[in-house]
C-alpha positions as CSV (number, residue, x, y, z in Angstrom):
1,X,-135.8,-56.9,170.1
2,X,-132.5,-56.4,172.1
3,X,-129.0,-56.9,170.5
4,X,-126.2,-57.7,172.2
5,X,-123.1,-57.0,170.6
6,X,-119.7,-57.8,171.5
7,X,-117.5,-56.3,169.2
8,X,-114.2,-53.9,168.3
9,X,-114.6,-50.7,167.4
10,X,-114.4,-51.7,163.7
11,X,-116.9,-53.9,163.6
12,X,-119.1,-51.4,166.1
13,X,-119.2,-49.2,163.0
14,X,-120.1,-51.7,160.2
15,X,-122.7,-52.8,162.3
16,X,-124.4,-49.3,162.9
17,X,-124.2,-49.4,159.5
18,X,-126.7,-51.7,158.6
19,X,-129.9,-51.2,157.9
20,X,-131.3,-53.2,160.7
21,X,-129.4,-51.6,163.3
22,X,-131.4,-48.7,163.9
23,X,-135.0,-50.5,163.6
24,X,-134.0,-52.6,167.0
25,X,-132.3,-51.7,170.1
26,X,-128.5,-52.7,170.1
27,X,-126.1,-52.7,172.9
28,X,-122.4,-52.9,172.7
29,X,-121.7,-55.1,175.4
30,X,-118.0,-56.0,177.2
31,X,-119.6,-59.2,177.3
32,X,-123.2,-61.3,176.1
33,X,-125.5,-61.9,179.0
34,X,-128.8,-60.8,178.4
35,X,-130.9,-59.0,175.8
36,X,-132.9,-61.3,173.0
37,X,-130.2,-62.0,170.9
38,X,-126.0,-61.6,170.6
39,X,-123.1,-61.7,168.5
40,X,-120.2,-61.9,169.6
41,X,-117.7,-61.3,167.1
42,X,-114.7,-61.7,169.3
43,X,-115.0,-64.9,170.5
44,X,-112.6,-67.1,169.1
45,X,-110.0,-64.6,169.6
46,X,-110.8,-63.8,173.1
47,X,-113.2,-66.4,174.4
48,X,-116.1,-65.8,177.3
49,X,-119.1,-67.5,178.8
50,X,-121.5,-67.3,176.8
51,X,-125.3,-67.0,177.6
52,X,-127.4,-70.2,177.0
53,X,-131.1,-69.3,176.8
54,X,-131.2,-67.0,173.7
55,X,-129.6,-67.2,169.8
56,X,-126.0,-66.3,169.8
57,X,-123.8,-66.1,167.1
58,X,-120.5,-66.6,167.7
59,X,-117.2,-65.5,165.8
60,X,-115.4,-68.8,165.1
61,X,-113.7,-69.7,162.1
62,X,-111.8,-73.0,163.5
63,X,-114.3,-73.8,166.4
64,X,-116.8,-76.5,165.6
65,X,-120.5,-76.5,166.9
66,X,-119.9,-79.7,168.8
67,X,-117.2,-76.9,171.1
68,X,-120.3,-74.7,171.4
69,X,-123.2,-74.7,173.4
70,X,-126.4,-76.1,171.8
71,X,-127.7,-72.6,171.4
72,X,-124.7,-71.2,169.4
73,X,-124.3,-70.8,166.0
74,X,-121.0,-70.4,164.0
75,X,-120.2,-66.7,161.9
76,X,-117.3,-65.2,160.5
77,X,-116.4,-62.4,161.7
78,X,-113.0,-61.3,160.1
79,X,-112.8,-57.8,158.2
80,X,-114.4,-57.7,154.6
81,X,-117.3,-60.5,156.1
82,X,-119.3,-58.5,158.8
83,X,-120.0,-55.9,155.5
84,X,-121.7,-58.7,153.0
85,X,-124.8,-58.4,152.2
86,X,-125.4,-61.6,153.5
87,X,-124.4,-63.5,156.9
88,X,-122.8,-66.8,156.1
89,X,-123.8,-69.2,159.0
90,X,-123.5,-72.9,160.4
91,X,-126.6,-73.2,162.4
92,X,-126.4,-75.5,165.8
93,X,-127.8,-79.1,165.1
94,X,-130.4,-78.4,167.3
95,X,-133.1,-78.1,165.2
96,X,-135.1,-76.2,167.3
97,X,-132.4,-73.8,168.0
98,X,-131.9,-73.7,164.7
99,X,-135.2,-72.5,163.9
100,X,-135.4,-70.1,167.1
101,X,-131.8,-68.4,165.5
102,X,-133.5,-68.1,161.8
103,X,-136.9,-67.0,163.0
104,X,-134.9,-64.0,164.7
105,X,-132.6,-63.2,161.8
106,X,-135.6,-62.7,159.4
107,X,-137.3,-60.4,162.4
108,X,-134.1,-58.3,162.2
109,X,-133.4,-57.8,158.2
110,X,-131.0,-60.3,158.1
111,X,-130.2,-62.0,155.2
112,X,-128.5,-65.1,155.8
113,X,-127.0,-68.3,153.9
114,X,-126.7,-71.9,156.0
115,X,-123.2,-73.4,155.5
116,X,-121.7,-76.9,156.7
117,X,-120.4,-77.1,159.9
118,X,-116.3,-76.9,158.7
119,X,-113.6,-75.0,159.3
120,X,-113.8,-71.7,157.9
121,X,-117.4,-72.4,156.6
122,X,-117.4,-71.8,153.0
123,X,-116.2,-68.5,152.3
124,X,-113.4,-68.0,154.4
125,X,-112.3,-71.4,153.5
126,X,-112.1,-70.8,149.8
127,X,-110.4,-66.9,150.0
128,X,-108.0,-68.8,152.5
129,X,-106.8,-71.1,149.4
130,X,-106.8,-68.4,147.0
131,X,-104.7,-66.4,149.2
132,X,-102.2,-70.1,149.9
133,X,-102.2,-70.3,146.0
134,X,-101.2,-66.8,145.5
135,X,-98.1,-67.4,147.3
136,X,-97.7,-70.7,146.0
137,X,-97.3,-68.5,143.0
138,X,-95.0,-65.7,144.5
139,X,-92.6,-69.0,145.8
140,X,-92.4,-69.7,142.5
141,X,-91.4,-66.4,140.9
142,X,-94.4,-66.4,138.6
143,X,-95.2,-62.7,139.4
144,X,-95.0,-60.0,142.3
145,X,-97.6,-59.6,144.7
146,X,-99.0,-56.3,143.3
147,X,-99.1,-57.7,139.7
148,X,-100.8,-60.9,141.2
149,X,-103.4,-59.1,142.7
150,X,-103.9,-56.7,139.9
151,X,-104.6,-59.8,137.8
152,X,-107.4,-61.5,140.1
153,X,-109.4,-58.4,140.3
154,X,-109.5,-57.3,136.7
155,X,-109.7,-61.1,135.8
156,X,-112.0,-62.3,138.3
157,X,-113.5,-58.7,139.4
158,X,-112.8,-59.8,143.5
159,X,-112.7,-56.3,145.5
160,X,-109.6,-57.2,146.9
161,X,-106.4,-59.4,145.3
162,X,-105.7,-62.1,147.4
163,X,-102.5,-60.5,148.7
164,X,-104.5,-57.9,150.0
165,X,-106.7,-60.4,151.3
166,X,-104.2,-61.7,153.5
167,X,-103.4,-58.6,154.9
168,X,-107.0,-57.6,155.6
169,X,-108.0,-60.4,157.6
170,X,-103.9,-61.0,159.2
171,X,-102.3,-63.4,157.5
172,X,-102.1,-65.4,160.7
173,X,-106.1,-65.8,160.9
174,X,-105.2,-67.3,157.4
175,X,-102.7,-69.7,158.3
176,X,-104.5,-70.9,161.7
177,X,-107.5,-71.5,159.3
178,X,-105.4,-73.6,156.6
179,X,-103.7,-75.8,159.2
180,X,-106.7,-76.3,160.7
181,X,-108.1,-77.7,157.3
182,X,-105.0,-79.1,156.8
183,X,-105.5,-81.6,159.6
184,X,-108.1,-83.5,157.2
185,X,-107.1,-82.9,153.6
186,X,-102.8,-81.8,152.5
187,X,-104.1,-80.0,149.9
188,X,-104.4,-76.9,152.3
189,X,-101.3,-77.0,153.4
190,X,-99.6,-73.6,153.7
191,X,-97.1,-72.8,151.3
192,X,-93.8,-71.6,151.8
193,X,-94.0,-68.3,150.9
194,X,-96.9,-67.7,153.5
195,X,-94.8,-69.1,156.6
196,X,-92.2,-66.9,155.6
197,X,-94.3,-64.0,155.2
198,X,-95.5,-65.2,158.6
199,X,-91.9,-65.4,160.7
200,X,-92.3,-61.2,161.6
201,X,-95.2,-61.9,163.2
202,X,-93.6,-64.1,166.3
């Protein structure tokens, strides 16, 4: 099977370090057009055509599948989430492209969990609130940033605190994913702290 990857040179290495990528040929690709299969894991940041007669799995956080072609189905691709164990994914509604995507994940290695079709999925949706409470938090003078995150990972055992979080995946991914959320529910609205951690960035 042929993999077509588009990808940074980050994500290049955690994928060649996978089991699965040496069992199958994989391509690193400027851009998807062939091959039996392709991720593109720079889509939503730097969007191309995309081929429509094999599986592709596409990096979009904030993109619905309804935005996609029928063949597409929706990963996450920010850093910490390519390096799971297992691929979080919102398959298309297209149930037989649906079944075409998971039929070649299982012939690659690829462990893989179905999520809802939302914004941010399931995982980066929740990280994404933990990270808006933890400033929440930091607005309100409960504790510094380093003690904060010091606290979730001995308390919780997370790798990272969710300060360290934010600055792993770019705060900005963060916020564009919480006011995206926030379009249907004010409860993910970002706090204060977070747009002001924000305003060196434009």
């Amino acid at each position: 099977m042929v993999i077509q990857v588009r990808a940074n040179t980050h994500q290049q290495e955690i994928w060649q370090s996978k089991n699965f990528a040496g069992l199958h040929s994989t391509a690193f690709v400027p851009q998807c057009m062939g091959g039996d299969i392709c991720f593109d894991l720079l889509y939503e940041d730097a969007p191309l055509v995309l081929p429509t007669n094999i599986p592709v799995f596409v990096h979009a956080p904030l993109t619905g599948l309804t935005e996609l072609p029928a063949n597409c189905h929706r990963i996450i691709a920010w850093p910490g989430f390519l390096d799971r164990p297992v691929m979080e994914i919102a398959f298309s509604t297209d149930a037989a492209e649906a079944e075409k995507a998971k039929l070649a994940l299982n012939q690659l290695g690829i462990a893989f969990a179905a999520a809802p079709d939302q914004p941010g999925l399931i995982a980066a949706r929740v990280i994404a609130m933990i990270i808006n409470e933890a400033y929440f938090a930091l607005g309100d003078a409960i504790s510094t940033t380093a003690e904060i995150d010091t606290a979730m990972k001995l308390g919780t055992n997370y790798p990272y605190g969710p300060f360290e979080w934010g600055e792993k995946i770019g705060l900005l991914q963060v916020y564009q994913l919480l006011d995206k959320l926030a379009e249907n529910n004010s409860r993910y609205a970002a706090a204060p702290a977070l747009k002001q951690a924000l305003l060196p960035q434009y």
